[in-house]
C-alpha positions in Angstrom: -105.8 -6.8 -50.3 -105.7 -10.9 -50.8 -103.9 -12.3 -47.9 -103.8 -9.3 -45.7 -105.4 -9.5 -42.0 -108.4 -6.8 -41.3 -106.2 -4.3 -39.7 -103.9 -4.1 -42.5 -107.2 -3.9 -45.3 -108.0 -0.8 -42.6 -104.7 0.7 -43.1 -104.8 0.4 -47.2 -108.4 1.6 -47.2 -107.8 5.2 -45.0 -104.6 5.1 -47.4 -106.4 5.0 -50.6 -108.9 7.2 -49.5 -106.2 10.0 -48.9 -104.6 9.5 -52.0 -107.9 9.6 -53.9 -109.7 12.9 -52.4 -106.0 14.3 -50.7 -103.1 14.3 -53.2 -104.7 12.4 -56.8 -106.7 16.1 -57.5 -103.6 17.8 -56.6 -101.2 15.8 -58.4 -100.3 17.2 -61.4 -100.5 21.1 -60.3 -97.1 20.2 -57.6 -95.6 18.6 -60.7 -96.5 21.4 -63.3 -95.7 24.1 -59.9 -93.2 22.1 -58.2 -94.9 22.1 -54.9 -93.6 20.7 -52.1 -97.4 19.5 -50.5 -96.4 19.9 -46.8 -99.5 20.7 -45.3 -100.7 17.6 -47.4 -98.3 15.8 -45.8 -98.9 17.3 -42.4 -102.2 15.8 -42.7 -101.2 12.5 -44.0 -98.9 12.8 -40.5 -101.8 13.2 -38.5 -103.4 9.7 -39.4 -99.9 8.2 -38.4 -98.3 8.0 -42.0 -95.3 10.2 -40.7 -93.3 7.6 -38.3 -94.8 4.8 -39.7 -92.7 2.2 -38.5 -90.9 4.1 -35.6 -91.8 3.3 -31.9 -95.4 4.8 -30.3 -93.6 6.3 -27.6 -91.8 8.8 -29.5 -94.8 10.0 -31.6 -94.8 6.9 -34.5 -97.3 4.3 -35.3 -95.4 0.7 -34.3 -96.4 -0.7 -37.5 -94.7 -3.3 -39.2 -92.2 -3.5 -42.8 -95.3 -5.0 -44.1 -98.0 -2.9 -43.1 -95.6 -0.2 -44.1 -95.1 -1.3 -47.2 -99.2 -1.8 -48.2 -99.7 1.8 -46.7 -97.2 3.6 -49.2 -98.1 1.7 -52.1 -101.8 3.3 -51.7 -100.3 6.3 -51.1 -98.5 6.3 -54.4 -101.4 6.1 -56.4 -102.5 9.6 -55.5 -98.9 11.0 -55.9 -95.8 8.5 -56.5 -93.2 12.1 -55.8 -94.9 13.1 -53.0 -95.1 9.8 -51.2 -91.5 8.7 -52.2 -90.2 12.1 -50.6 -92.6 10.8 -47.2 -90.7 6.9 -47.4 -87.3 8.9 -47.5 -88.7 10.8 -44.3 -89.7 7.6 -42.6 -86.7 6.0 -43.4 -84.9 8.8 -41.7 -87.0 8.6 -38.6 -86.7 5.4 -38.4 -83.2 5.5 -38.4 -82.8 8.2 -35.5 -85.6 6.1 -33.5 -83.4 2.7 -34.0 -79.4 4.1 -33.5 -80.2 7.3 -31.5 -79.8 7.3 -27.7 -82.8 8.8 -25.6 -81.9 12.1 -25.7 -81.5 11.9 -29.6 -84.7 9.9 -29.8 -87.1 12.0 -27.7 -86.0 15.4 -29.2 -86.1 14.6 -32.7 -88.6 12.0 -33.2 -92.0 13.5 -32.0 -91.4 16.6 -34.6 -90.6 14.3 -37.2 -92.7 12.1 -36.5 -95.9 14.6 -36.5 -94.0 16.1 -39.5 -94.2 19.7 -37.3 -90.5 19.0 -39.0 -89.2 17.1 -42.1 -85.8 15.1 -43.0 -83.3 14.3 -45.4 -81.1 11.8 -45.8 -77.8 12.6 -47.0 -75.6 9.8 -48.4 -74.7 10.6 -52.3 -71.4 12.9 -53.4 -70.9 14.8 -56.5 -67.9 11.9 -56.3 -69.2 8.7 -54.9 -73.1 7.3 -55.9 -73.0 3.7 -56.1 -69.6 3.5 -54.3 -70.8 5.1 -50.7 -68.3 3.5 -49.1 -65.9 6.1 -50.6 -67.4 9.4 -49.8 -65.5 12.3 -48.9 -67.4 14.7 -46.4 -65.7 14.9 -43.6 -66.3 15.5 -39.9 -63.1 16.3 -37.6 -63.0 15.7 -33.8 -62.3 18.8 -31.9 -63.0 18.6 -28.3 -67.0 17.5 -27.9 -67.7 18.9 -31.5 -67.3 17.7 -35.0 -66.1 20.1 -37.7 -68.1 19.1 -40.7 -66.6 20.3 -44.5 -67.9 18.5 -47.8 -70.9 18.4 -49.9 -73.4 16.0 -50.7 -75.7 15.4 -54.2 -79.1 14.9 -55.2 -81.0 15.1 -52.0 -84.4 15.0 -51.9 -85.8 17.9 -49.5 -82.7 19.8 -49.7 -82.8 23.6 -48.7 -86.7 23.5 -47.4 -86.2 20.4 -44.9 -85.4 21.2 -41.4 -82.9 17.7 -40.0 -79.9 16.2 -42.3 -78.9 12.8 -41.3 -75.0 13.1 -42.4 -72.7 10.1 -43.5 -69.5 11.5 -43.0 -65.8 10.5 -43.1 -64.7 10.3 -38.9 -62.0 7.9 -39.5 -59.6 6.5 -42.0 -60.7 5.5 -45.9 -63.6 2.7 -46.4 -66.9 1.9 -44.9 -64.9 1.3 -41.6 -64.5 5.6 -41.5 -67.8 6.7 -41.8 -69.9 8.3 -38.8 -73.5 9.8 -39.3 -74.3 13.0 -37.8 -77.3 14.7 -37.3 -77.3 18.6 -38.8 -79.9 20.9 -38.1 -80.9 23.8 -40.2 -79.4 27.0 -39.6 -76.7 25.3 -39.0 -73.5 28.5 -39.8 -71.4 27.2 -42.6 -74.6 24.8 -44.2 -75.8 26.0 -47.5 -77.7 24.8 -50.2 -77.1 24.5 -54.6 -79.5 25.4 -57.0 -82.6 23.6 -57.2 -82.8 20.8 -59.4 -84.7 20.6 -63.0 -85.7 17.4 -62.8 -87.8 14.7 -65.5 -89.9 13.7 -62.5 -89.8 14.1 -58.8 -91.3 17.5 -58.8 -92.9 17.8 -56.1 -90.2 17.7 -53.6 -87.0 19.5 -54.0 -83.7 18.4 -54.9 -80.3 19.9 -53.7 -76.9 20.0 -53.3 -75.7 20.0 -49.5 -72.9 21.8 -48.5 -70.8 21.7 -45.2 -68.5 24.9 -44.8 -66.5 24.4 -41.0 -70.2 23.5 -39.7 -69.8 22.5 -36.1 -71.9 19.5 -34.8 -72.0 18.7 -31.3 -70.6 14.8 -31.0 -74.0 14.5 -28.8 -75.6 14.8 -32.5 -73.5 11.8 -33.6 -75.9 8.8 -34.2 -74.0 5.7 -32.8 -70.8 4.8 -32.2 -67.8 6.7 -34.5 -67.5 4.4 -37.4 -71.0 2.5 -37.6 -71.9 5.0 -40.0 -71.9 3.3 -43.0 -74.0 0.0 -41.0 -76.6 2.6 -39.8 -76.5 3.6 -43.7 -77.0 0.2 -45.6 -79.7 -0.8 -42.8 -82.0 2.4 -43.5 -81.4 1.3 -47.0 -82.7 -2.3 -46.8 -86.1 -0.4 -46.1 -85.7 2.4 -48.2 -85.5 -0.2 -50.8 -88.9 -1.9 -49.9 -90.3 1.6 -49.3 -89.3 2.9 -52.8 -90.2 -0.3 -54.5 -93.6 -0.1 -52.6 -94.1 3.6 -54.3 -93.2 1.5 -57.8 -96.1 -0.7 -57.0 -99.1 2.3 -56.3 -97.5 4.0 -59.7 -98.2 0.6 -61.4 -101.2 0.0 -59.8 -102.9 2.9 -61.2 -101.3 2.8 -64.9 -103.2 -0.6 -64.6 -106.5 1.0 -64.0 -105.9 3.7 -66.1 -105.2 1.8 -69.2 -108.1 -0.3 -68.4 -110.1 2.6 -68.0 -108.8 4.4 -71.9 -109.5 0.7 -73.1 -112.9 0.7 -72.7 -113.9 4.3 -73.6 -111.7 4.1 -76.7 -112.7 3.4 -79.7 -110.6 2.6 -83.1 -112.5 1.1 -86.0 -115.4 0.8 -85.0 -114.9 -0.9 -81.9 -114.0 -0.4 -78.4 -109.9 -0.8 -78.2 -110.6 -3.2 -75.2 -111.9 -5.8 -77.8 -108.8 -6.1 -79.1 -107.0 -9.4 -78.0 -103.6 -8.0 -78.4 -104.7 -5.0 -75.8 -106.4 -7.4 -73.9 -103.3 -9.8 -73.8 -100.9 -7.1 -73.2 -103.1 -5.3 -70.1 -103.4 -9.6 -68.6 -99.6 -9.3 -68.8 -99.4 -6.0 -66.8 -101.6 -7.2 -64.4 -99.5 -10.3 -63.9 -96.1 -8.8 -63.5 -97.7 -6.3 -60.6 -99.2 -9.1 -58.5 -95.7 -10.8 -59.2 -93.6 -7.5 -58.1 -96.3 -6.8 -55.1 -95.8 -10.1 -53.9 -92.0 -10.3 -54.0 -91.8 -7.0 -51.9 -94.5 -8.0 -49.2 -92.0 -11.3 -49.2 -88.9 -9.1 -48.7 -90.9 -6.7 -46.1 -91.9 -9.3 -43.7 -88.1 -10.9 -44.1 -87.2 -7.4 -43.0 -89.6 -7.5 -40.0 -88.7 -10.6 -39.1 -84.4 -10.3 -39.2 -84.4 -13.2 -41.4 -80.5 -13.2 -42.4 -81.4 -13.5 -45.9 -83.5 -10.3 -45.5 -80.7 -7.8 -47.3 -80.7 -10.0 -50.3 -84.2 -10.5 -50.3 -85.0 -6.2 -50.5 -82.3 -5.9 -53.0 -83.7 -8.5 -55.1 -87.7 -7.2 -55.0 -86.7 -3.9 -55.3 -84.5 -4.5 -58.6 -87.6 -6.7 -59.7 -90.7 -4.4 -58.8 -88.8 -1.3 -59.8 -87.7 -2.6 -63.4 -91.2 -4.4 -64.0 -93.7 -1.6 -62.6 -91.6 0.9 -65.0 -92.1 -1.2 -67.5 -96.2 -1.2 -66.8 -96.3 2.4 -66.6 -95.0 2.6 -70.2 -96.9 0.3 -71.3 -100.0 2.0 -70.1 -98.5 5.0 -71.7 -98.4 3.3 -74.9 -102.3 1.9 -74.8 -103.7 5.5 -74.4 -101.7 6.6 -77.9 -101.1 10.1 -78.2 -103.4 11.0 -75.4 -100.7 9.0 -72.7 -98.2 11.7 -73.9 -100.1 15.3 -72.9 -99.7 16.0 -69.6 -103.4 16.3 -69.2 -103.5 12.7 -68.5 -101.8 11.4 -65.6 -100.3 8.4 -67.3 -97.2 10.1 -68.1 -96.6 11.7 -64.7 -96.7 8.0 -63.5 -93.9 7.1 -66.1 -91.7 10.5 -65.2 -92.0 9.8 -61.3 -91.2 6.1 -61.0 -88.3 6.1 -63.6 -85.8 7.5 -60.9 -86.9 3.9 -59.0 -84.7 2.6 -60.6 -81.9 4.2 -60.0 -81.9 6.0 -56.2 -81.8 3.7 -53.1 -78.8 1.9 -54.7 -79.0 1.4 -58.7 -80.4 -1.7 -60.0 -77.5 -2.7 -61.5 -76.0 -2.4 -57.5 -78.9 -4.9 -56.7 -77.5 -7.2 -59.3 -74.1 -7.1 -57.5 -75.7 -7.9 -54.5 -77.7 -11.1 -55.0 -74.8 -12.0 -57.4 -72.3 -11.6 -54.8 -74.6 -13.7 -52.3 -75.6 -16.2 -54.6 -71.8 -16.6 -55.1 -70.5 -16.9 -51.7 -72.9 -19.6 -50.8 
């Protein structure tokens, strides 16, 4: 909490006080169950963590990148799944609250906000991960309704959330085409795949999305035909502080925990914390987090603050945070021995759920071609 002002200590404290008596007790039975915790989550809505950066007058909190930012990192060290599904959900919001008009705003937001309903963003094609701006789906005009056909891949929520915010091909080929529409469940013509086996992430579903002639009124559309992809890459820039903030609670308590197994532990006759290479190694951890936390309350408040070097800035904290508070995790996997791989200790659900960090939210290696291609245009 070093540096942060009194309301924002508030904020972390009723955060880690959810995690720890809320979702922590409950974590490994949605991961062993696959439980989608909505009524958890309902509750974690109710002290504002549903619309957390949305505008108070359509049901969210008004809260800063940074406040939002400290507030799912505390989350994530009672369940890293469950609170990554809830920054997808934000970022959705968020994204409806910002492009929508009026109407759009003040009949989806309140539900969402108060997560009465839940959202999903839908970006990713079997065809097109990395390279968005090449998606397929597409929606055709007719009269004042789009004709939606395509599918879309790995979404988290898919089949048991209620509001699908679409990229979808209006126009001609290139980010230029896109559109986002919002889709509704029950939608005729939208189905669902299996659900997803996954190595972590199990506490919120995973889908296919398919789009079979759905018709979506063009009063769903969110902006303007073709800012699509822009409304896209800007829900990104925060997903990416979001996610990486998730990476930092996972870290967090892999830090505690290993410092916890030190001390109990015993080998040779002596405590394993007495070691100096244990002791080195767990220094080194705890470096690298207050590095990685830094660099994303950096990029959060660049965010906030529409600093132009504020795209740049999320890609670059959330390839760092992601790839170093992975790297923790495993590490703290490592210091508990055999014990870090039984699933009766929660180190290894830690190392399961922040792995996919690194790759949803754009790939790391998609981080590295941004900054590249910034630091290389000058």
């Amino acid at each position: 909490s070093t540096g942060l002002s009194e309301d924002q200590k508030e904020f972390q404290k009723v955060a880690l006080d959810f995690a720890a008596k809320e979702m922590a007790p409950y974590m490994a039975e949605w991961d062993e169950k696959e439980i989608f915790p909505v009524e958890t989550m309902r509750k974690a809505a109710q002290l504002g963590f549903g619309g957390i950066y949305v505008k108070p007058d359509v049901g969210g909190s008004g809260l800063s990148r940074l406040d939002t930012s400290i507030i799912f990192e505390a989350l994530s060290t009672g369940c890293t799944s469950t609170t990554a599904y809830m920054s997808i959900h934000n970022m959705c919001v968020w994204m409806i609250d910002t492009f929508g008009n009026e109407e759009q705003r003040r009949r989806f937001c309140p539900s969402l906000c108060s997560m009465e309903k839940f959202a999903s963003y839908c970006l990713t094609e079997p065809g097109s991960g990395s390279d968005a701006a090449s998606l397929l789906t597409s929606a055709q005009r007719k009269g004042d309704t789009y004709v939606l056909n395509g599918s879309k891949a790995f979404i988290s929520g898919g089949g048991d959330t209620d509001v699908y915010v679409v990229m979808c091909r209006t126009g001609g080929p290139g980010p230029k085409g896109i559109s986002c529409l919002l889709l509704e469940k029950g939608t005729p013509g939208l189905s669902f795949g299996k659900k997803e086996k996954k190595v972590g992430w199990n506490s919120q579903p995973t889908r296919a999305v398919i789009f079979e002639d759905c018709v979506v009124p063009v009063g769903n559309r969110l902006g303007a035909e073709g800012q699509g992809f822009s409304i896209a890459m800007q829900g990104l820039n925060g997903g990416r502080i979001n996610i990486a903030s998730c990476s930092l609670g996972a870290a967090h308590a892999s830090v505690l925990l290993a410092q916890e197994h030190l001390t109990v532990r015993k080998q040779f006759g002596e405590p394993l914390a007495s070691n100096q290479y244990l002791q080195f190694r767990l220094a080194e951890m705890a470096t690298r987090l207050v590095a990685a936390r830094l660099m994303v309350r950096n990029a959060a408040r660049a965010l906030q603050d529409g600093r132009e070097d504020a795209a740049v800035l999320c890609s670059m904290a959330k390839l760092f945070a992601t790839d170093e508070c992975f790297g923790i995790c495993n590490q703290a996997l490592q210091m508990h021995g055999g014990y870090g791989y039984l699933k009766d200790y929660a180190v290894q659900q830690f190392v399961r759920d922040i792995r996919v960090h690194q790759i949803l939210e754009g790939t790391n290696e998609v981080m590295r071609m941004i900054v590249a291609r910034n630091l290389l245009q000058g």
